[in-house]
DRENDO-193505 format. One record per atom (N, C-alpha, C, O): residue number from 1; residue in one letter; x, y, z. Coordinates in steps of 0.1 Angstrom, whole numbers, plus 5000, padded with zeros to 4 digits. Last residue first. Example, Ala and Ser with C-alpha at 12.3 -4.5 7.8 and 13.67 -1.06 7.14 Angstrom:
    k  r    c1    c2    c3
    2  S  5128  4978  5071
    2  S  5137  4989  5071
    2  S  5129  5000  5079
    2  S  5134  5011  5080
    1  A  5132  4943  5078
    1  A  5123  4955  5078
    1  A  5132  4967  5078
    1  A  5142  4967  5085
END
This chain:
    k  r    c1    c2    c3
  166  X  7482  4866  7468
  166  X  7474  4881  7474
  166  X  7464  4881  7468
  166  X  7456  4890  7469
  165  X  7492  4837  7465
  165  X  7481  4842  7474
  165  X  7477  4853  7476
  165  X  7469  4854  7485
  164  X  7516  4844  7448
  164  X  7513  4841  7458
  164  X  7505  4841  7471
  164  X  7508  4845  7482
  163  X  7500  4871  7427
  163  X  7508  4863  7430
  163  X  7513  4857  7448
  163  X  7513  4864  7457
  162  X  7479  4878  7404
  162  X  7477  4878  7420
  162  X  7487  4867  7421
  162  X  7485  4856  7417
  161  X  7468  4894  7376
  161  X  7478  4887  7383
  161  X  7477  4889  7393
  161  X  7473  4901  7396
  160  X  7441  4904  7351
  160  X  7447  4905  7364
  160  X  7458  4891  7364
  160  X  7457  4881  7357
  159  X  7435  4910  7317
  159  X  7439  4901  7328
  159  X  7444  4904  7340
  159  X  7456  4908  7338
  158  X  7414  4936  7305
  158  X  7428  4934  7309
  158  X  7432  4922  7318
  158  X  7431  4926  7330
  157  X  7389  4949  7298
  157  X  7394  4932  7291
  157  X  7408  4928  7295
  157  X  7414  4918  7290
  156  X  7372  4956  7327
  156  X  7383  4956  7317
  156  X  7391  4947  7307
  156  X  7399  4939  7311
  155  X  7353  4952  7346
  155  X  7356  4973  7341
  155  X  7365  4970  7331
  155  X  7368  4980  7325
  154  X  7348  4928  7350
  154  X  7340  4935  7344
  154  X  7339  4953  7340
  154  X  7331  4960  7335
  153  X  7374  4923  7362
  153  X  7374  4916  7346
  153  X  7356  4926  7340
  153  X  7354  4930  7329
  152  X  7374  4938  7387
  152  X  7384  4940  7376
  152  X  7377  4937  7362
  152  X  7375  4945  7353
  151  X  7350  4926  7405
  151  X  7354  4939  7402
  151  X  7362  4944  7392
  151  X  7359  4955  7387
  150  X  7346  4900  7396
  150  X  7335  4905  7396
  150  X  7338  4927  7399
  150  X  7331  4937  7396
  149  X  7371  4888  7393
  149  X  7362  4889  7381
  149  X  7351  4895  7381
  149  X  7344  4897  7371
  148  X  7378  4896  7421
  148  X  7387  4902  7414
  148  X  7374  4896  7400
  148  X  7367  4906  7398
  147  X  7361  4877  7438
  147  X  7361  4893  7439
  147  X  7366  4900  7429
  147  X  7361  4911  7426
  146  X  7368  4853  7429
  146  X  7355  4856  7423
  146  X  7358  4874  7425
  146  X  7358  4882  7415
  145  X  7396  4854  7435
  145  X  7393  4851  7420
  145  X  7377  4860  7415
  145  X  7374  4868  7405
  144  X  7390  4853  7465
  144  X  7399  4862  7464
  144  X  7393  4861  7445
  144  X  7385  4870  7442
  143  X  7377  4832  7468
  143  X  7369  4843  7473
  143  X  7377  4852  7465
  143  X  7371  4860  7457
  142  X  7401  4813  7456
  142  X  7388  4813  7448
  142  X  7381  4823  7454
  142  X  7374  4828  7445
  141  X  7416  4813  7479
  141  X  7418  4818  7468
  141  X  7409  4822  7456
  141  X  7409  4833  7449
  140  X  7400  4805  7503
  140  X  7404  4823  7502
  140  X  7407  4824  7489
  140  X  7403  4834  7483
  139  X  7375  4782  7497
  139  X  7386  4786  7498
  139  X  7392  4801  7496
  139  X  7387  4807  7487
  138  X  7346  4785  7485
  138  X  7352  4773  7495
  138  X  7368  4775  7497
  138  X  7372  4763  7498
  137  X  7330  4817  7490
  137  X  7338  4805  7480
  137  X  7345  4793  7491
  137  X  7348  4794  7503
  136  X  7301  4828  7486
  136  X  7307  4825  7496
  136  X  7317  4813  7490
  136  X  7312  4802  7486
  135  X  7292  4857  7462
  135  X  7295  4841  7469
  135  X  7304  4836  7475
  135  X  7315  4837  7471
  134  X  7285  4889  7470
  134  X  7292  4882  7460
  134  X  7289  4868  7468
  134  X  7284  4869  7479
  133  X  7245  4890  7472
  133  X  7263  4896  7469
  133  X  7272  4885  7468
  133  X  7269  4873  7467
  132  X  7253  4890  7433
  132  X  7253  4900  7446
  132  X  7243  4894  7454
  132  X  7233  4890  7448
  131  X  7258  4869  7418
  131  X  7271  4873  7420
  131  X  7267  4884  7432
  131  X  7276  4888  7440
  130  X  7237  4839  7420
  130  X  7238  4847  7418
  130  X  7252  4860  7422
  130  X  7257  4857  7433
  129  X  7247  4810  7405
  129  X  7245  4817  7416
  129  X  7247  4836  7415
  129  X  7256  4843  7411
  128  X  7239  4780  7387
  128  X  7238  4795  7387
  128  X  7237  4804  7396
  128  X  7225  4807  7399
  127  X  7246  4755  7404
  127  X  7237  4765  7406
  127  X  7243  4772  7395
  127  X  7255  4768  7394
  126  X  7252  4719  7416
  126  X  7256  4727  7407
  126  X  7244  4739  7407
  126  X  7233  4735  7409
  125  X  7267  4695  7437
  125  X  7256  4704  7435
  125  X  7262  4715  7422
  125  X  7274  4718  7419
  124  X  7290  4681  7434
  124  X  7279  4670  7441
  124  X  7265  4683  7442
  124  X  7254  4679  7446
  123  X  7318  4668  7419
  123  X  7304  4678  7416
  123  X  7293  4673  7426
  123  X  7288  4661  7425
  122  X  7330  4643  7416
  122  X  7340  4654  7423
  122  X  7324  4671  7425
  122  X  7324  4681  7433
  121  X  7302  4631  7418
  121  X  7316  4625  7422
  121  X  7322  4638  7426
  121  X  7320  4643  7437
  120  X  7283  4637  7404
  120  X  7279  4630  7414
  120  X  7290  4622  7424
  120  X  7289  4613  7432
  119  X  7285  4657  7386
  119  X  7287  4640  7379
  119  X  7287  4636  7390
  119  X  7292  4624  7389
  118  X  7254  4673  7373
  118  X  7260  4669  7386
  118  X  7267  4659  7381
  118  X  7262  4651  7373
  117  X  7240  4691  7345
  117  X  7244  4679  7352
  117  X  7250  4673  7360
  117  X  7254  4663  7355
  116  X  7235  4705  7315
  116  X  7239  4708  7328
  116  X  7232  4697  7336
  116  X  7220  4694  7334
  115  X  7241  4694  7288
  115  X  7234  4692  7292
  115  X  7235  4695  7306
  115  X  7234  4685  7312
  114  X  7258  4710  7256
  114  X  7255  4699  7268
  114  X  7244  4700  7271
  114  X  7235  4704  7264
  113  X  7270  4741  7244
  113  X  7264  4725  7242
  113  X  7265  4717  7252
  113  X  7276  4717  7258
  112  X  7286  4760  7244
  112  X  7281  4757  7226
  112  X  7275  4750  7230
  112  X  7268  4746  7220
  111  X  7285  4783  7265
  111  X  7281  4771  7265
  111  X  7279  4770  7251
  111  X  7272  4779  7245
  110  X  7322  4803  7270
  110  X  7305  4800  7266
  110  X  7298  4790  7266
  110  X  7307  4782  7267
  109  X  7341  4813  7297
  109  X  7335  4806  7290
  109  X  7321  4809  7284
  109  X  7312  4816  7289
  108  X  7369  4828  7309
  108  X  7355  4830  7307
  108  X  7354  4829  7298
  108  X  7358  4835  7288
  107  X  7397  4817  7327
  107  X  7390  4816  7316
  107  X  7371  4819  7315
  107  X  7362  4813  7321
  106  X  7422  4816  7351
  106  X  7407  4813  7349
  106  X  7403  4819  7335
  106  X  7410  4829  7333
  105  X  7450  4795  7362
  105  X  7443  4800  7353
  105  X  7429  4803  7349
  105  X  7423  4795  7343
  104  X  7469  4790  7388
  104  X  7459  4787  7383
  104  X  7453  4801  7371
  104  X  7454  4813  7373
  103  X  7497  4773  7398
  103  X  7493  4784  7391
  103  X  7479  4780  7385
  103  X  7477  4770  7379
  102  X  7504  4763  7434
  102  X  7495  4759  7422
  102  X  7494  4772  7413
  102  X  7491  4783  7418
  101  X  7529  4744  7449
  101  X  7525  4757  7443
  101  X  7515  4759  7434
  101  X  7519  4756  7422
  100  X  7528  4726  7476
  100  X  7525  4726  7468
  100  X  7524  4742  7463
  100  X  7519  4751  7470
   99  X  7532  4697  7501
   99  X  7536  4711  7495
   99  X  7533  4713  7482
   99  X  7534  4704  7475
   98  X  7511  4674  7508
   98  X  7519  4676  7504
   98  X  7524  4692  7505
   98  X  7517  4698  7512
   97  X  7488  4663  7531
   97  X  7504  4665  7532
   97  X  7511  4669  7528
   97  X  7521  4671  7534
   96  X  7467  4667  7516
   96  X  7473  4651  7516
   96  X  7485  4653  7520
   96  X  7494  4647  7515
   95  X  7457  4690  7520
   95  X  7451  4684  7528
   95  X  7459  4672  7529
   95  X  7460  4666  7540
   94  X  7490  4705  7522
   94  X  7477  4705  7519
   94  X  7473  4695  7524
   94  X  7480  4689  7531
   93  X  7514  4725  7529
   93  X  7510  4712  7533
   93  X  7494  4715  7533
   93  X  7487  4722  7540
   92  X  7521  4747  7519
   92  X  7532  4740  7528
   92  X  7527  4730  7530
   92  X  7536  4722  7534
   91  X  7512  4762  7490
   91  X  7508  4754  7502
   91  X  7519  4749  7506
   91  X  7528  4746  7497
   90  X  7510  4793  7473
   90  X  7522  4780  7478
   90  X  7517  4774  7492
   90  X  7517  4781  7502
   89  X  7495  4801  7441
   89  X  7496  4801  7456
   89  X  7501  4786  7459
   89  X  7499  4775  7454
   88  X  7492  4830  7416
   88  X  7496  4819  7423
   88  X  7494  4819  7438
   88  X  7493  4829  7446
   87  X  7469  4832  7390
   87  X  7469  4835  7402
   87  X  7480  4822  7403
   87  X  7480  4812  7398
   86  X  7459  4852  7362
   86  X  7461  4841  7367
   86  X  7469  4847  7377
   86  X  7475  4857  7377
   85  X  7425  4859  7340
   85  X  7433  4864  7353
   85  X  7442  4846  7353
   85  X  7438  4835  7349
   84  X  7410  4851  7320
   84  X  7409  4866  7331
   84  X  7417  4867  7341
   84  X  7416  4876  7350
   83  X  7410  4855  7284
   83  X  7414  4849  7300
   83  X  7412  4861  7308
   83  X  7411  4874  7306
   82  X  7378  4844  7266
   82  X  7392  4854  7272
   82  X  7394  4848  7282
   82  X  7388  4839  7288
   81  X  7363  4823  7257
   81  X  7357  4836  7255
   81  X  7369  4843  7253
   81  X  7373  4847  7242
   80  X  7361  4787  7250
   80  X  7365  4793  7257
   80  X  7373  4810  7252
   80  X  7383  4811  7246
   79  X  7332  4766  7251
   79  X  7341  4774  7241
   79  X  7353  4785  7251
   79  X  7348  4791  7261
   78  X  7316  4739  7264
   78  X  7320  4751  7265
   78  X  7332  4753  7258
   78  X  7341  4745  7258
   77  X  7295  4717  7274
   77  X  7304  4717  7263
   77  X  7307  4733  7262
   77  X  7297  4739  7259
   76  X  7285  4702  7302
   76  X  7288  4716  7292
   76  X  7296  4706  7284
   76  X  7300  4695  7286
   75  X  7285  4685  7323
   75  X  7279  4678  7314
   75  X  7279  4690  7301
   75  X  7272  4687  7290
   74  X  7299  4696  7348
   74  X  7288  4698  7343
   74  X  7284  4692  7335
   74  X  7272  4692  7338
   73  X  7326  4675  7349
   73  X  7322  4684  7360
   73  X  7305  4688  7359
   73  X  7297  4684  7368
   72  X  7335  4673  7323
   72  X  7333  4661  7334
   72  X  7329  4662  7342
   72  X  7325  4651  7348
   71  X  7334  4693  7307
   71  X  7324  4684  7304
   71  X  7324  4676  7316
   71  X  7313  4673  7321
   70  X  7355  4713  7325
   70  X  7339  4720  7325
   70  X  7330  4704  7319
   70  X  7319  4702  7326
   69  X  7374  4693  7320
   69  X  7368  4697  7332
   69  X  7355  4704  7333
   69  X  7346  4701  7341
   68  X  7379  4705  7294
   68  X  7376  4689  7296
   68  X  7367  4690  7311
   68  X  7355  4687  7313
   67  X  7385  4730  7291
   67  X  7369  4724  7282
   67  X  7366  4707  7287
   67  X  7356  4699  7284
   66  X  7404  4732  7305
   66  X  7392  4739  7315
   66  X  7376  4734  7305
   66  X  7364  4735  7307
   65  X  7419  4717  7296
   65  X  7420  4714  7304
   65  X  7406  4719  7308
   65  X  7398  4711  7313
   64  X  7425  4735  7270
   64  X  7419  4720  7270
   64  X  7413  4713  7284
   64  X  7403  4705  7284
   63  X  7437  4757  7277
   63  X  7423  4758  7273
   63  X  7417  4743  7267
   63  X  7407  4742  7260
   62  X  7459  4747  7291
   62  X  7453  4751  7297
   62  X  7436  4751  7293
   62  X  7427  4749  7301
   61  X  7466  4716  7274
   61  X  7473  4732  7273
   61  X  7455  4736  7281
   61  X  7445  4731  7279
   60  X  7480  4681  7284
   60  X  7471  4696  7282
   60  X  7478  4709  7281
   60  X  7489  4712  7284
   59  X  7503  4669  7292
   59  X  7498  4670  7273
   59  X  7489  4685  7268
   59  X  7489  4693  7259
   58  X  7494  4660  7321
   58  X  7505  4662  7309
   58  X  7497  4660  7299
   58  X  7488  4652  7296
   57  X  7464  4677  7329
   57  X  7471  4661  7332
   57  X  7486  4665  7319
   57  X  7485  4673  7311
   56  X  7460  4708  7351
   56  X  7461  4701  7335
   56  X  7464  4686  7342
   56  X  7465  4683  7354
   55  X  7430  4701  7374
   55  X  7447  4707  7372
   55  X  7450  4698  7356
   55  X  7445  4687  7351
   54  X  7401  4721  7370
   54  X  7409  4713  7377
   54  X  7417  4715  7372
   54  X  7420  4725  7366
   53  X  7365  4738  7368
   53  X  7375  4730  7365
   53  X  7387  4723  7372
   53  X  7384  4718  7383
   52  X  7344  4755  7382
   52  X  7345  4742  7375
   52  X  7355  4738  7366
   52  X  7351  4734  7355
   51  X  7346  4768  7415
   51  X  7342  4770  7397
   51  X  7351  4756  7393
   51  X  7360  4750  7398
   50  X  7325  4766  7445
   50  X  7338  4763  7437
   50  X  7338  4765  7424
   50  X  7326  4764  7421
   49  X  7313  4774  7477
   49  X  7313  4775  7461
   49  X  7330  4766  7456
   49  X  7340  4763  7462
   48  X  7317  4760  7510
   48  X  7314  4777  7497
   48  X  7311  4764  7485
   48  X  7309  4752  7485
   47  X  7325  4739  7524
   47  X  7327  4753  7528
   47  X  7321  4768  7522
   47  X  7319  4779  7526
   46  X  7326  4714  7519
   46  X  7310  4722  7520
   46  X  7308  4736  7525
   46  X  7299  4743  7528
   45  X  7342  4698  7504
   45  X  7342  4708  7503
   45  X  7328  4707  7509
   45  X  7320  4699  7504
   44  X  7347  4671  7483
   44  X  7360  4673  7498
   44  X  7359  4689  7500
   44  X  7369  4695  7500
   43  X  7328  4679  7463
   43  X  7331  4668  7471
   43  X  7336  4665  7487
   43  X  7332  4660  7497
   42  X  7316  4710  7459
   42  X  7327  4698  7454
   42  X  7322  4694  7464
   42  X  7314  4699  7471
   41  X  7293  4726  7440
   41  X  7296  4723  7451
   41  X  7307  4710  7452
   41  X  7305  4700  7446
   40  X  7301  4756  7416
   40  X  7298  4736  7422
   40  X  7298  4738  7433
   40  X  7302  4748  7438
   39  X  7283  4780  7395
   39  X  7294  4775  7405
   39  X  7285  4758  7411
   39  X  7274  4753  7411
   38  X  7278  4799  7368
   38  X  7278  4785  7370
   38  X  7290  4781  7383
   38  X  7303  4780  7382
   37  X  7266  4831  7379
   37  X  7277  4824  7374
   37  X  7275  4808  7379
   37  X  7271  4805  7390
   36  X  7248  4858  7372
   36  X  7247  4851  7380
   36  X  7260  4840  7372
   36  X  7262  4842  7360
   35  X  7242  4881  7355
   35  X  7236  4887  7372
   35  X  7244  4869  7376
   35  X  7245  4869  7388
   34  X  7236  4879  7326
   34  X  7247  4883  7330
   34  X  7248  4886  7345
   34  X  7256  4894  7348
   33  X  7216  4865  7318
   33  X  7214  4881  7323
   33  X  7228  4886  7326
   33  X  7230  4898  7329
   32  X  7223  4843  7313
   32  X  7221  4853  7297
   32  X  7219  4866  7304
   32  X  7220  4877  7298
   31  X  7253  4834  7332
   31  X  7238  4832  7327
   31  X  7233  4839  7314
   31  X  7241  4840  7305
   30  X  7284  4825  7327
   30  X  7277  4836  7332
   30  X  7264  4831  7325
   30  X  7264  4824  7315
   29  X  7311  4805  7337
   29  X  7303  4804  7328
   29  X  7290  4818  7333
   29  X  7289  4819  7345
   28  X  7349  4806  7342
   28  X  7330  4813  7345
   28  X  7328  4818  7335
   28  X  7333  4826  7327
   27  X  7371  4775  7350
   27  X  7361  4786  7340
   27  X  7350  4793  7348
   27  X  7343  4788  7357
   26  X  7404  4771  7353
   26  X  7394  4770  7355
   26  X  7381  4780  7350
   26  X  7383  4792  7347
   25  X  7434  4749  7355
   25  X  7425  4759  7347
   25  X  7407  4756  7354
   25  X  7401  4745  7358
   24  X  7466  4747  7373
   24  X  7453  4752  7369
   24  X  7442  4753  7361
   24  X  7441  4766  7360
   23  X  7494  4732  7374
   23  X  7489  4740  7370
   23  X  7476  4742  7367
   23  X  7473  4736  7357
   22  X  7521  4724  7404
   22  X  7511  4727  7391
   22  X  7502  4735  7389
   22  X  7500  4744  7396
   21  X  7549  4719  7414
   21  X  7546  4731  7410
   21  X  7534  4726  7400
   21  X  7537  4725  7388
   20  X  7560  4705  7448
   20  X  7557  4706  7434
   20  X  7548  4717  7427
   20  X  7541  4724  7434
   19  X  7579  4696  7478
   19  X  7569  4708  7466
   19  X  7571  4706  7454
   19  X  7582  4706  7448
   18  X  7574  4666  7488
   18  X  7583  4673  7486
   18  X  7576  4685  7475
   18  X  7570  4683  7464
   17  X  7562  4639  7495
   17  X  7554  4653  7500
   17  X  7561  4666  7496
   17  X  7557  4677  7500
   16  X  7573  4620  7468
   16  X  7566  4619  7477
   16  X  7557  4636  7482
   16  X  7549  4643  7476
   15  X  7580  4617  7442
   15  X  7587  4623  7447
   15  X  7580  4628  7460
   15  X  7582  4640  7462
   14  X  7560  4594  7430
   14  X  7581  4597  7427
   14  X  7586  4605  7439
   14  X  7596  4601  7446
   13  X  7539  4596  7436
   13  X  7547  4585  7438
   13  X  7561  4586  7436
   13  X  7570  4578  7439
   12  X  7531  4622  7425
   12  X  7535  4620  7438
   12  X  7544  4604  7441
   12  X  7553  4603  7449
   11  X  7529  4616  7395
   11  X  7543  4623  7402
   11  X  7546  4625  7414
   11  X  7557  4627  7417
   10  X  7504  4600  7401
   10  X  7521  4592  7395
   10  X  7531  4598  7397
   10  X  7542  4592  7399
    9  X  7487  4621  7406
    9  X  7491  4609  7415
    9  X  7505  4601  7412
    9  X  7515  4598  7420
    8  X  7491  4637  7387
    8  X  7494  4648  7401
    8  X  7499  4631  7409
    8  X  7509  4628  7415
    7  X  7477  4626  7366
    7  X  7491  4630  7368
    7  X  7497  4633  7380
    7  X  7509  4632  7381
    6  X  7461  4598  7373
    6  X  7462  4609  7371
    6  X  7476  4618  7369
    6  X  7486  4611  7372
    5  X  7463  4560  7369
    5  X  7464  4569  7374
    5  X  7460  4588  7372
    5  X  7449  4586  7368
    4  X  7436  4544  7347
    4  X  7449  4555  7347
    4  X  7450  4564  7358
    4  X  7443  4574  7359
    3  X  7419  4516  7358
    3  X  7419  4535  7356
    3  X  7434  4539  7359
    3  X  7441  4537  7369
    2  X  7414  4488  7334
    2  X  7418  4500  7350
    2  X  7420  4516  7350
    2  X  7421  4524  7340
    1  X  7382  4471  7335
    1  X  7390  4482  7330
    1  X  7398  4488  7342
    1  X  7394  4491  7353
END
């Protein structure tokens, strides 16, 4: 069998390290006490935490993206609740060199179904962690995400915006 490229990979081959603009989605999943959130540990990461999902592939609409990634990532089957926020931020050169603008999307999920599960690839630990105090995230943007769902999205059904990294 071969494996289909990805999208982010096939558009890099066109247009090499030159900035590109994609797009996000990602989910929190909360426990029944409400005290604690489904976070990963990635792969190319031992810095913090991470939430579970990834970048659309063409075709997706964001709340596809974050129910595919929550299955490939955890082994969930997740419904998706409200949005909570979206965020941008412009790398000049990420780890592969490239430039990059990423709009990311987060979404608060429910579990209809699975089986919580490491895929032992891009997921290499998975917790319920607890939110106090807050968790140590593997990148400023995601510290910056968790602070804002843990101070904003819980006083308000209102979505936040953080543009360019603030």
């Amino acid at each position: 069998m071969v494996l289909k490229k990805n999208y982010i990979a096939r558009m890099r081959e066109k247009v090499g390290h030159e900035g590109m603009i994609f797009m996000s989605a990602y989910g929190i999943l909360w426990n029944e006490q409400h005290d604690k959130i489904l976070l990963e540990k990635r792969w190319d990461s031992d810095a913090g935490w991470g939430f579970p999902g990834g970048y659309l592939e063409y075709g997706d609409s964001p709340t596809q993206a974050v129910i595919r990634e929550f299955k490939e990532e955890t082994g969930l089957d997740v419904e998706v609740t409200r949005v909570l926020g979206l965020s941008t931020n412009i790398t000049e050169k990420n780890s592969w060199g490239d430039a990059q603008e990423t709009v990311g999307i987060g979404f608060e999920v429910k579990q209809i179904g699975g089986t919580l599960r490491k895929d032992g690839t891009e997921t290499v630990d998975l917790q319920f962690v607890s939110v106090v105090p807050e968790p140590n995230m593997f990148v400023p943007q995601a510290q910056k995400t968790i602070h804002s769902v843990l101070t904003e999205n819980e006083v308000s059904e209102k979505p936040w915006i953080r543009e360019h990294g603030e």
